[in-house]
C-alpha positions in Angstrom: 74.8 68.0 94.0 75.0 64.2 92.7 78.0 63.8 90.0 77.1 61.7 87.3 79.7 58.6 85.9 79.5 56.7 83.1 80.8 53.7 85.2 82.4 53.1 89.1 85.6 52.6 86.9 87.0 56.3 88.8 85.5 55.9 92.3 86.9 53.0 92.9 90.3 53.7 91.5 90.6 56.7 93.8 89.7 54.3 96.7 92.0 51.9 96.0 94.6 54.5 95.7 93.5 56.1 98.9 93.8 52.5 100.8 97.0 51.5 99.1 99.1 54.9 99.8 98.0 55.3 102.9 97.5 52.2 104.8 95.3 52.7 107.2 92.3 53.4 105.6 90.3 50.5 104.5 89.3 50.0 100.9 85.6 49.8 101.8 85.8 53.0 104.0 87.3 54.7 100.7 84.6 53.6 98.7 82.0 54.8 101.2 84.1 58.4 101.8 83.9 58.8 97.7 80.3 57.9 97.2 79.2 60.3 100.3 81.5 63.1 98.9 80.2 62.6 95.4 76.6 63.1 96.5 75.6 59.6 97.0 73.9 57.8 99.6 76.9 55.0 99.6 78.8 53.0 97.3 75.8 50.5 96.0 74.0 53.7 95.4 77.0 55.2 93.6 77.7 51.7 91.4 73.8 51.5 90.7 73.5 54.5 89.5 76.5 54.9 87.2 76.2 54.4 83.4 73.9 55.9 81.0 73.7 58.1 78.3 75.4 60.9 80.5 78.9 61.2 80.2 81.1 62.0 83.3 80.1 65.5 84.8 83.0 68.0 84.5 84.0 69.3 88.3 84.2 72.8 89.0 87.1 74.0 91.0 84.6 74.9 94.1 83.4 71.3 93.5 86.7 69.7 93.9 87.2 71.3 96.5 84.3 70.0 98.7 85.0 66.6 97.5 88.6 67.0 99.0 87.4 68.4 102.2 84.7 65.7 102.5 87.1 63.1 102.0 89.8 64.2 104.6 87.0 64.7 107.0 85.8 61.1 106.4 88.8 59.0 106.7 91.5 61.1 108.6 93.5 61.7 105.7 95.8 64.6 104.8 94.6 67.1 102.2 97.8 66.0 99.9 96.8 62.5 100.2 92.6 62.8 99.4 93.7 65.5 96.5 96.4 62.9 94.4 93.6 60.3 94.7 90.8 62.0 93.2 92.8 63.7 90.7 95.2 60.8 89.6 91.9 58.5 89.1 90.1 61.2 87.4 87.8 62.2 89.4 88.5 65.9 88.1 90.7 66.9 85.8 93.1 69.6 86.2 96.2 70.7 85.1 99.2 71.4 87.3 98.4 75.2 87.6 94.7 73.8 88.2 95.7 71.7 91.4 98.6 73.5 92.8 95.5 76.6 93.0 93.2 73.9 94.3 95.7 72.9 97.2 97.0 76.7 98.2 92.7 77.3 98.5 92.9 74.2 100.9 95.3 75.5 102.5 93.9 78.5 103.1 90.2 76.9 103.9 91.8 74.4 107.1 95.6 75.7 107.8 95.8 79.4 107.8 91.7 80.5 107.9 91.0 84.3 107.4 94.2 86.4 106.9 94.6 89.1 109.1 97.5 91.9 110.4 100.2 89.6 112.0 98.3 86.3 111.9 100.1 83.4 110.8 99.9 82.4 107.6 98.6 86.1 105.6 100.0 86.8 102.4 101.9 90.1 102.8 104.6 92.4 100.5 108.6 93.0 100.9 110.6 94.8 99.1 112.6 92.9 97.2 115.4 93.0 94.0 112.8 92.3 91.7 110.3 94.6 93.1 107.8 93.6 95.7 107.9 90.4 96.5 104.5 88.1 98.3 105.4 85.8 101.3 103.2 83.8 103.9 103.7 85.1 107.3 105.6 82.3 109.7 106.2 82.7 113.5 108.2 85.4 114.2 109.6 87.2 116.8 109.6 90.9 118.7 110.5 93.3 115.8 110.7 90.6 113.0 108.9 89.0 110.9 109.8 85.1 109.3 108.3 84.6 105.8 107.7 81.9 103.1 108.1 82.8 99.9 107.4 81.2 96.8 111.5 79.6 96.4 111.8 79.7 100.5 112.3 81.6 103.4 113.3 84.6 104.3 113.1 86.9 107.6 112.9 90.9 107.5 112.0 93.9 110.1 108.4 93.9 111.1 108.3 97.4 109.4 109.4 96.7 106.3 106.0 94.4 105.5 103.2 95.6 103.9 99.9 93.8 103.6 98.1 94.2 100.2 94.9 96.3 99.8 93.4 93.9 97.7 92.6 90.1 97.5 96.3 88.5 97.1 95.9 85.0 95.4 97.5 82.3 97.8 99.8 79.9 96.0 101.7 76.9 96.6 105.9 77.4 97.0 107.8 76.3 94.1 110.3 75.4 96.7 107.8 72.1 97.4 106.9 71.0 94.2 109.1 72.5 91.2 111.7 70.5 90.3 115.3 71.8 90.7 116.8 68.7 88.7 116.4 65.1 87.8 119.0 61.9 88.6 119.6 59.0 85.8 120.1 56.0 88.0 121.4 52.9 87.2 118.3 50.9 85.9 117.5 53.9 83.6 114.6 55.5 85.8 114.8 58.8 86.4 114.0 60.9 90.3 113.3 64.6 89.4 114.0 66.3 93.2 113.3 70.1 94.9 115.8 72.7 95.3 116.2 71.1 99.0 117.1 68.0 97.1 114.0 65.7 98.3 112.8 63.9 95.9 109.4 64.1 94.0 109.1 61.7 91.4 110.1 58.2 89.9 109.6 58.5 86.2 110.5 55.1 84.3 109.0 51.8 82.4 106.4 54.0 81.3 104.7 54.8 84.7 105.2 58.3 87.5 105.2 57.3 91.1 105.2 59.9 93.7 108.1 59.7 95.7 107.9 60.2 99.6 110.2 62.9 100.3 112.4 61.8 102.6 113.4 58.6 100.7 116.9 58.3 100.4 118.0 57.7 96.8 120.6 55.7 95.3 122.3 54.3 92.5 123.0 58.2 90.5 124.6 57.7 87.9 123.7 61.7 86.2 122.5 64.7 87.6 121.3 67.2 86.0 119.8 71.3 87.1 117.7 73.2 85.0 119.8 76.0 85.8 122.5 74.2 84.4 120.9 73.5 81.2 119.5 77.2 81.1 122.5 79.0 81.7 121.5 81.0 84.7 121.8 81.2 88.3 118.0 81.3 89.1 116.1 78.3 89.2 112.3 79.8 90.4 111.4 81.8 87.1 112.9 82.7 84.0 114.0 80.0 81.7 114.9 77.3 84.3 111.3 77.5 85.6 110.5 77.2 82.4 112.3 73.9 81.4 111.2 72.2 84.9 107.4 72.8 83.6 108.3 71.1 80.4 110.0 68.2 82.2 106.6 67.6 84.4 104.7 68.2 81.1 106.6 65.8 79.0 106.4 63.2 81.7 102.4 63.8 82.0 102.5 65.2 85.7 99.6 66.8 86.5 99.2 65.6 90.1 101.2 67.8 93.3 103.8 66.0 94.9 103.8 64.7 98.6 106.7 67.2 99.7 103.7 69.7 99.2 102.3 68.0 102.4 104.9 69.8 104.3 103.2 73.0 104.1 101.6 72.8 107.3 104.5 71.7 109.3 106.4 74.8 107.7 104.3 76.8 109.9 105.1 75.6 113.4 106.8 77.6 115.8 110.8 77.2 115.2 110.8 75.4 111.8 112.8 77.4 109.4 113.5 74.2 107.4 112.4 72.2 104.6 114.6 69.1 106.5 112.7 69.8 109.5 109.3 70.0 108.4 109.9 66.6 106.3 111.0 65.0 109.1 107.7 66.0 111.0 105.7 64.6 107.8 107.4 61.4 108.3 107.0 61.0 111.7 103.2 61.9 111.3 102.6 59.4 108.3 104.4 56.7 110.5 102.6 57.0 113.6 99.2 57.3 111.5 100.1 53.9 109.3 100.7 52.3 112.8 
């Protein structure tokens, strides 16, 4: 099904963002993946047609979705990367909650497929402090079972997982995308960063940048932790969740953050880390801007 634009204004600014972040895909391609995806027979078709009486079509979650997917397929891009550049030029708009749901239901659609007892990647139940607690199942081992829970990892006896009766909603770690605390650098701007310390945004002059996680940055002058400022010891729920949401709402994120394109490197054999699978993401974005 066509969508409908009052002008090529938000095509193309998703295609330009797609060429410019990840530099091997050629603005022209970009504008060709859109127009397919949005259910035109190119870009001329797509610019033609725009305009109108008719206001931009809303997008359906499901819609999004297969706009993502058709994208990646298209241009060899990662799901992180085709998701930020239809949502940051508005070519659906959600709220965090909104695409964070849209990205675990990716996830689940071309990374971990149909869950299933003992395959990688199903949502199961542990027993934990606070009651039962959900985790995505990781490579483990004989008798044991490595998880990933929503703020990190965790390993337990094979018999102590349960695996829900019901439908279990996937859902995308807070350990890759809420942030633990901001740094005040010199020039005023401001880098919020994860609870492994990688950060996630440049906030300043007025504009958010997504930062690539394993940037290395300098010139702190202030640090601050939601945890701090709450007066707790928790960072993942309660009150210091709650101020890290306000942050990302003050500052108008509504977009997921590239550490979120770790996910799938969580998930190979060995790597228990958020370091490790960062490194991995590098090395893959490297070798594909080659």
């Amino acid at each position: 099904m066509r969508i409908n634009f009052n002008n090529s204004s938000r095509p193309l600014s998703a295609a330009k963002l797609l060429a410019r972040r990840t530099g091997h895909v050629r603005l022209s391609a970009a504008q060709e993946a859109i127009a397919k995806a949005a259910g035109y027979r190119d870009w001329h078709d797509l610019h033609r047609s725009s305009g109108g009486p008719s206001s931009h079509d809303p997008v359906t979650p499901d819609r999004a979705k297969a706009l993502v997917l058709s994208v990646v397929d298209a241009l060899d891009v990662s799901l992180g990367e085709a998701q930020y550049a239809l949502s940051r030029a508005r070519m659906f708009t959600f709220s965090l909650e909104e695409n964070l749901q849209l990205r675990a239901s990716l996830w689940r659609e071309r990374l971990f497929g149909c869950a299933g007892r003992g395959k990688v990647g199903t949502l199961v139940m542990v027993q934990a402090l606070r009651g039962k607690e959900v985790g995505y199942l990781k490579p483990g081992g004989e008798g044991y079972d490595q998880l990933l829970y929503d703020s990190g990892f965790g390993s337990c006896a094979s018999s102590e997982v349960s695996y829900p009766r019901g439908t279990t909603e996937d859902f995308a770690p807070s350990v890759l995308w809420l942030p633990y605390g901001y740094w005040k650098r010199a020039k005023g701007e401001m880098v919020a960063f994860s609870r492994d310390y990688r950060p996630l945004w440049h906030i300043g002059s007025g504009k958010v940048v997504p930062a690539d996680p394993w940037e290395w940055i300098g010139d702190i002058r202030e640090e601050f932790f939601f945890r701090e400022i709450a007066g707790t010891g928790t960072w993942s729920y309660g009150r210091a969740r709650e101020l890290a949401l306000a942050f990302l709402a003050e500052n108008r994120i509504s977009e997921t953050p590239r550490l979120l394109d770790a996910m799938p490197f969580l998930f190979e054999p060995g790597e228990v880390t958020v370091k490790g699978a960062v490194e991995r993401l590098k090395a893959n974005a490297t070798q594909l801007a080659a």
